[in-house]
C-alpha positions as CSV (number, residue, x, y, z in Angstrom):
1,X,-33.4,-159.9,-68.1
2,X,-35.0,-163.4,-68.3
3,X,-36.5,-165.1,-65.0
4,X,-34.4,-167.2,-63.0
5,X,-36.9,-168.7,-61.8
6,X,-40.1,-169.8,-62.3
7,X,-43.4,-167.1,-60.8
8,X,-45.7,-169.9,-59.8
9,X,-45.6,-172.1,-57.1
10,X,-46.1,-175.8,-59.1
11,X,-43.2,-173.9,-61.3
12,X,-41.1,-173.1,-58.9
13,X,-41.2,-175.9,-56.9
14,X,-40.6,-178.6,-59.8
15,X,-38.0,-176.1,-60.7
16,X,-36.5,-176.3,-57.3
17,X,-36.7,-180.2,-57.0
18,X,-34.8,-180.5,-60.6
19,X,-31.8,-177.8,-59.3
20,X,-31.4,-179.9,-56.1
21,X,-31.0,-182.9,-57.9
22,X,-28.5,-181.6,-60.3
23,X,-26.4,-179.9,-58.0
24,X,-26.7,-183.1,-56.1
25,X,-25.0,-184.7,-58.8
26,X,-24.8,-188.1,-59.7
27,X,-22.3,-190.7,-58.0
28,X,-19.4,-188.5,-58.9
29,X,-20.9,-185.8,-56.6
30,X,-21.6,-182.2,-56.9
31,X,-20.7,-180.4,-59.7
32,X,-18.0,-177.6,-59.0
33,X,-20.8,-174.8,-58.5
34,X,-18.8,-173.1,-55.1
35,X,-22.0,-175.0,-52.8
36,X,-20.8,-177.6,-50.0
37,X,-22.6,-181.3,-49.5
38,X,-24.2,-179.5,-46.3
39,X,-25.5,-176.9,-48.4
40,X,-27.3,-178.9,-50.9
41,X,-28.9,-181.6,-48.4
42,X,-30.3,-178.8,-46.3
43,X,-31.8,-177.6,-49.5
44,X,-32.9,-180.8,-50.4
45,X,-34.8,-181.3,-46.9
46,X,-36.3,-177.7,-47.7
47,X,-37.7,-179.1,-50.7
48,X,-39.2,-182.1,-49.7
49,X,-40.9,-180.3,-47.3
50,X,-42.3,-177.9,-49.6
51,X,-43.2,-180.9,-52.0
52,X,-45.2,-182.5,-49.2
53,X,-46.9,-179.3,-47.9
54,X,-47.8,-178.6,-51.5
55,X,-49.7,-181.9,-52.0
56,X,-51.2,-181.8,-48.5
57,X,-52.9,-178.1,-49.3
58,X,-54.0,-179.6,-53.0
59,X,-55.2,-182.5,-51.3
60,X,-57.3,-180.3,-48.8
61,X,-58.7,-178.1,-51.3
62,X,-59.7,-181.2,-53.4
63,X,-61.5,-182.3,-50.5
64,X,-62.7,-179.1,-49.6
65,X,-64.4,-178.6,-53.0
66,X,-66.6,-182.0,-52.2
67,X,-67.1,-181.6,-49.2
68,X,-69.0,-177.7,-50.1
69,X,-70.9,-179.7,-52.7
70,X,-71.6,-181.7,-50.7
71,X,-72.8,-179.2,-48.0
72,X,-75.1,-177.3,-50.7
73,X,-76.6,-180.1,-52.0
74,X,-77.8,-181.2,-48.3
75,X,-78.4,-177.3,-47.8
76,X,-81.2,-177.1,-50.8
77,X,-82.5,-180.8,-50.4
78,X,-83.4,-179.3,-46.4
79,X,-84.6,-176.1,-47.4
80,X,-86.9,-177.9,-49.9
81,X,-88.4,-180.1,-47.8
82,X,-88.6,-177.5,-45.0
83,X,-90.3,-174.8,-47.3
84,X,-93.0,-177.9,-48.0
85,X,-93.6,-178.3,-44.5
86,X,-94.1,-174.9,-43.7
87,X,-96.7,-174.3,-46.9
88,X,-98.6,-177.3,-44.6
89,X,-98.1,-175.2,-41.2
90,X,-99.7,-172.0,-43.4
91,X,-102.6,-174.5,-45.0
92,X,-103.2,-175.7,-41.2
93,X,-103.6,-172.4,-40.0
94,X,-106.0,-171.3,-42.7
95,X,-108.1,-174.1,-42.0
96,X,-108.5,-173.6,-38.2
97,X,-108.1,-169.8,-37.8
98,X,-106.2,-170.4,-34.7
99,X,-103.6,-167.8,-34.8
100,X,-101.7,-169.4,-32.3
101,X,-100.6,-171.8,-34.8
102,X,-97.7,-169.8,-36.2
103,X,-96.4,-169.1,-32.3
104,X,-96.7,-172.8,-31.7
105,X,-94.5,-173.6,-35.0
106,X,-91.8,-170.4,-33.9
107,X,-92.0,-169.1,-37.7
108,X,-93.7,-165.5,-38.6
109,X,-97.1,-165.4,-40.3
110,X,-97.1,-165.0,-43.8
111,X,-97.4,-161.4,-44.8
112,X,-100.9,-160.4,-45.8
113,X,-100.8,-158.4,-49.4
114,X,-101.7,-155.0,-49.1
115,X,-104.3,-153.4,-51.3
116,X,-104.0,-151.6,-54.2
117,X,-105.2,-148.3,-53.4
118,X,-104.9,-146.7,-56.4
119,X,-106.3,-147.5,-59.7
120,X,-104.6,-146.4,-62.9
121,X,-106.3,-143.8,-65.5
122,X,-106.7,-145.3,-68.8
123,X,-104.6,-143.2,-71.1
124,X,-104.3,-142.5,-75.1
125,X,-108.5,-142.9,-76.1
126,X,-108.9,-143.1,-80.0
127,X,-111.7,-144.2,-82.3
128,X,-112.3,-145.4,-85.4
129,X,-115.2,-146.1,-87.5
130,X,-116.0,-149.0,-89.7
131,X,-117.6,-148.4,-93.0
132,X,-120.9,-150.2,-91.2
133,X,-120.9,-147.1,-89.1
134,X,-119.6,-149.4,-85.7
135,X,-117.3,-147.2,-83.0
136,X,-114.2,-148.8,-81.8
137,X,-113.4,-147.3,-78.7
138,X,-109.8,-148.4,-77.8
139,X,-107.6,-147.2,-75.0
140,X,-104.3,-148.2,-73.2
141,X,-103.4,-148.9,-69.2
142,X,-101.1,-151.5,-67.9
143,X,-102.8,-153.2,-64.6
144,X,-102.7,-156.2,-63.0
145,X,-104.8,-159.1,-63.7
146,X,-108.3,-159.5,-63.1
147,X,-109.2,-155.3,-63.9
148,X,-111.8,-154.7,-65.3
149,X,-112.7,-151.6,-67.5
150,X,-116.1,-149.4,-67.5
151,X,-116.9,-147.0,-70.4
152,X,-119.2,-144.6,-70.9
153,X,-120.4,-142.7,-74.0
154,X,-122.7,-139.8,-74.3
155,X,-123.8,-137.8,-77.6
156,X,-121.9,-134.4,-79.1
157,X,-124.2,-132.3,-81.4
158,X,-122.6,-129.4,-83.3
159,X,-124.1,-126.6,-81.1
160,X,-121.8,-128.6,-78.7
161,X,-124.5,-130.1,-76.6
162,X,-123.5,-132.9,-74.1
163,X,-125.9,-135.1,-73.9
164,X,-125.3,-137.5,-70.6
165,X,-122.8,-139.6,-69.8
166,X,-124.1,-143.3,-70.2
167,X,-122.9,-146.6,-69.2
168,X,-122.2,-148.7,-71.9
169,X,-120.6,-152.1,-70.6
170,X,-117.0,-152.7,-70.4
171,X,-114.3,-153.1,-72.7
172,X,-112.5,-155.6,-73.6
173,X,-109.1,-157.4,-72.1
174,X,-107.8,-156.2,-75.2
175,X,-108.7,-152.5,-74.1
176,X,-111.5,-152.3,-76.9
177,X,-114.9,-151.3,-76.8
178,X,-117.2,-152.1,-79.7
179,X,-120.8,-149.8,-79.9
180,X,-122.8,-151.1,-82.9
181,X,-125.5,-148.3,-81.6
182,X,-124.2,-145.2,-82.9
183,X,-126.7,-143.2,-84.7
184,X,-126.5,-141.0,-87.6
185,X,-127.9,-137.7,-87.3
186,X,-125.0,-136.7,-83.9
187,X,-122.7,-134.6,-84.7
188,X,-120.6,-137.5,-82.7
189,X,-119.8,-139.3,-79.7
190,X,-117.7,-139.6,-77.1
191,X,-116.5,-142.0,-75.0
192,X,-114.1,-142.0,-72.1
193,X,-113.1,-145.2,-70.1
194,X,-112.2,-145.9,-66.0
195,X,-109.9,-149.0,-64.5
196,X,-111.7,-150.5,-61.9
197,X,-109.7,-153.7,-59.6
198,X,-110.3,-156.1,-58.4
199,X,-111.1,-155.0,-54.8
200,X,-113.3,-152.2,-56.3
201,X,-111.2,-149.4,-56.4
202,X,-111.8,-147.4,-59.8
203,X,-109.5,-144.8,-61.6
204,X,-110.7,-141.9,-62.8
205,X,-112.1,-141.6,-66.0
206,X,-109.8,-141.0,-68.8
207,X,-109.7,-138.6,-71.4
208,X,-112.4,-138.9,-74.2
209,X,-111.7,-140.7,-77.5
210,X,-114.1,-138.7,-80.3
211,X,-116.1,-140.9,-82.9
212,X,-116.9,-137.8,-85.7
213,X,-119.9,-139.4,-87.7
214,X,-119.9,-137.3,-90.6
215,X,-119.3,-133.7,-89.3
216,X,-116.9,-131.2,-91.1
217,X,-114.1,-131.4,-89.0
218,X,-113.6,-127.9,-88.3
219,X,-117.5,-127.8,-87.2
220,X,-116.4,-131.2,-85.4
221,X,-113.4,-129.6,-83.1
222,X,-115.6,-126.4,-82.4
223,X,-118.6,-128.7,-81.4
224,X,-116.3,-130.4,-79.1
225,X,-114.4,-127.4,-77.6
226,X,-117.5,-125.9,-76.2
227,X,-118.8,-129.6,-75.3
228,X,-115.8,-129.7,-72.8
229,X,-115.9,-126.5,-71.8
230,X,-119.6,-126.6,-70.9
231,X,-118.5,-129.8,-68.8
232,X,-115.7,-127.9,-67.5
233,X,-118.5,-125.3,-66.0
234,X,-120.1,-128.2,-64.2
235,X,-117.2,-129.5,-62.6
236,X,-116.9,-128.1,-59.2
237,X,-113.7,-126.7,-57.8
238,X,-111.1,-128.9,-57.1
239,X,-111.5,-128.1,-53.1
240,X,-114.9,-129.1,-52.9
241,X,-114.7,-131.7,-55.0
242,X,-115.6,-135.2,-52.5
């Protein structure tokens, strides 16, 4: 069945406004529909009213749409120019050191940041040698900024002798560590790398990356086998351990 009349309101109510009017009629009166002058005007009134309440409410929401606009607006230009003055109140009380500044102002102290406590372990070490014979030692951690990293290198012969662990400088921001003092003659090297921040706190050292420099590689993973394992005799038991 079709609609008889319109769903929305502007619909229905121009809808309205043209059945009033034609039932109306024109100078020769209402049509002969069954409804009675009385009945018509009193629709008629209904409809005016709702035509004027209409335009009022689209009228206020017009208005009401500026006027939050215009409230936002006035809401960030404040905040902005509030938000500078307390970055001065902060400055101010840096400069003095009088604690009482933030009481005298009514707003909380900034918070202070909190340290970094823990550093993380570099992770995936790798080599690779140049045809010169130079050891890239590269590794991967995701820090913040200003960490720096420490490695350390010490020498794997094939009777799987460690030699000492030695500093060697730090690597690069890149994660890279260039020694252009490997010597021939080792069965290899290897080096193994820390995080250390900003406020001194240092990771422990990661795993090590192996530079073989000319060993058979089955000679080269037994060497380093019982290289770890002879480390892993030193190590003292985890509950001791400071």
């Amino acid at each position: 069945m079709a609609n008889r009349k319109p769903r929305t309101e502007q619909a229905y109510i121009a809808w309205a406004r043209a059945r009033v009017n034609q039932w109306a009629g024109g100078q020769s009166g209402p049509p002969d529909i069954g409804l009675t002058p009385e009945q018509i005007g009193e629709a008629d009134t209904k409809v005016t009213d709702l035509e004027n309440k209409f335009t009022n409410m689209v009228n206020l929401r017009t208005s009401a749409e500026t006027a939050t606009g215009q409230k936002d607006a006035s809401l960030a230009d404040t905040d902005s120019y509030i938000s500078g003055m307390i970055d001065i109140i902060d400055g101010y009380a840096k400069s003095t050191g009088n604690p009482q500044v933030y009481a005298l102002a009514g707003i909380a102290a900034p918070k202070k940041p909190s340290a970094r406590t823990v550093a993380p372990v570099p992770v995936d070490p790798r080599t690779t040698i140049t045809p010169g014979g130079t050891v890239i030692f590269a590794f991967s951690v995701v820090t913040g900024g200003g960490a720096v990293y420490p490695v350390q290198r010490r020498a794997i012969t094939l009777d799987g002798f460690n030699g000492p662990w030695i500093d060697m400088g730090f690597a690069t921001s890149l994660k890279r560590f260039t020694d252009n003092n490997a010597q021939a003659g080792m069965a290899g090297y290897a080096y193994r790398a820390a995080t250390r921040l900003t406020n001194g706190v240092q990771s422990e050292w990661s795993d090590w990356g192996v530079a073989n420099l000319g060993a058979e590689p089955q000679q080269m993973e037994r060497a380093l086998a019982m290289a770890k394992a002879a480390e892993d005799e030193q190590e003292p038991p985890a509950a001791l351990a400071s």
